[in-house]
C-alpha positions in Angstrom: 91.9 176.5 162.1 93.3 180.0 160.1 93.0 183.0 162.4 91.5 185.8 160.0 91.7 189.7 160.5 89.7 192.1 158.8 92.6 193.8 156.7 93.6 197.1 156.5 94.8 197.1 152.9 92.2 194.3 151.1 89.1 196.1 153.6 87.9 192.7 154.1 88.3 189.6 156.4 91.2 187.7 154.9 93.6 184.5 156.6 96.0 186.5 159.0 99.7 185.6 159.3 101.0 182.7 161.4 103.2 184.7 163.3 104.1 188.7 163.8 106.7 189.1 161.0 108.2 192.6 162.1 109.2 193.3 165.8 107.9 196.2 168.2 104.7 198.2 168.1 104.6 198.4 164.7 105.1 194.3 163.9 102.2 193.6 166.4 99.7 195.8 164.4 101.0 194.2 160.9 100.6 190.9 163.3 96.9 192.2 164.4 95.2 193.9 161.1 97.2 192.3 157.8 96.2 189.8 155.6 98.5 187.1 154.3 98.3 188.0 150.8 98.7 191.9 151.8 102.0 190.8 153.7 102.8 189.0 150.0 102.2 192.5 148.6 103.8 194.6 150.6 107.2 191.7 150.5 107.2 192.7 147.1 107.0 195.8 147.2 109.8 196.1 150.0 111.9 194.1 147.8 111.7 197.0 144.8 112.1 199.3 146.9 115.5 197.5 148.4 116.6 197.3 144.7 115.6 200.6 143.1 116.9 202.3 146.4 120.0 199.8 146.5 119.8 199.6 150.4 121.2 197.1 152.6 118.2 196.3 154.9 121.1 195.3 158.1 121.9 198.9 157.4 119.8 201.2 160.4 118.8 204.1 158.0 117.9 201.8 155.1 115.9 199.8 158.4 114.1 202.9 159.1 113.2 204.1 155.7 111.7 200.9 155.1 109.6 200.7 158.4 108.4 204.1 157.3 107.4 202.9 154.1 105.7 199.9 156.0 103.5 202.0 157.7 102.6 204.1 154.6 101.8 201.0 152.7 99.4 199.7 155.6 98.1 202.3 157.3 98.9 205.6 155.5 98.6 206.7 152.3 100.9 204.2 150.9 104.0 204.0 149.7 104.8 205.5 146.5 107.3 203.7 143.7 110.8 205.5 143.0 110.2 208.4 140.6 111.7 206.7 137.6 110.6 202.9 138.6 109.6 201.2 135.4 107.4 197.9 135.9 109.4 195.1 134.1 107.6 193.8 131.1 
């Protein structure tokens, strides 16, 4: 059976991850009120900002701008793309 959460980011019940994909406090929230396609979202997301930023994620500022970005995207106002981000065609 597929656990479902109502999501934070789609507003709507949606299939809920398999397993928390982010440690701490933080991870068991994700864990508790994202969807599996919002994870997919913000995945993608993570990984433009990893390349427009050109951080190393083992790196423990890089780690912490990205949580913080995490918790924008979810559960703040969201996380906003580089300044001079240009969608590939």
């Amino acid at each position: 059976m597929t656990r479902t959460v109502h999501c934070v980011l789609l507003k709507k019940e949606a299939p809920g991850l398999d397993r928390p994909t982010y440690p701490g406090p933080l991870g068991q929230r994700v864990f508790a009120e994202v969807s599996k396609e919002a994870w997919a979202r913000w995945v993608k997301h993570q990984t433009m900002l990893i390349n427009e930023y050109r951080l190393t994620p083992v790196d423990p500022k890089a780690r912490k701008l990205l949580e913080g970005e995490m918790e924008k995207f979810f559960f703040g106002e969201g996380s906003a793309t580089p300044q001079d981000f240009k969608q590939p065609d």
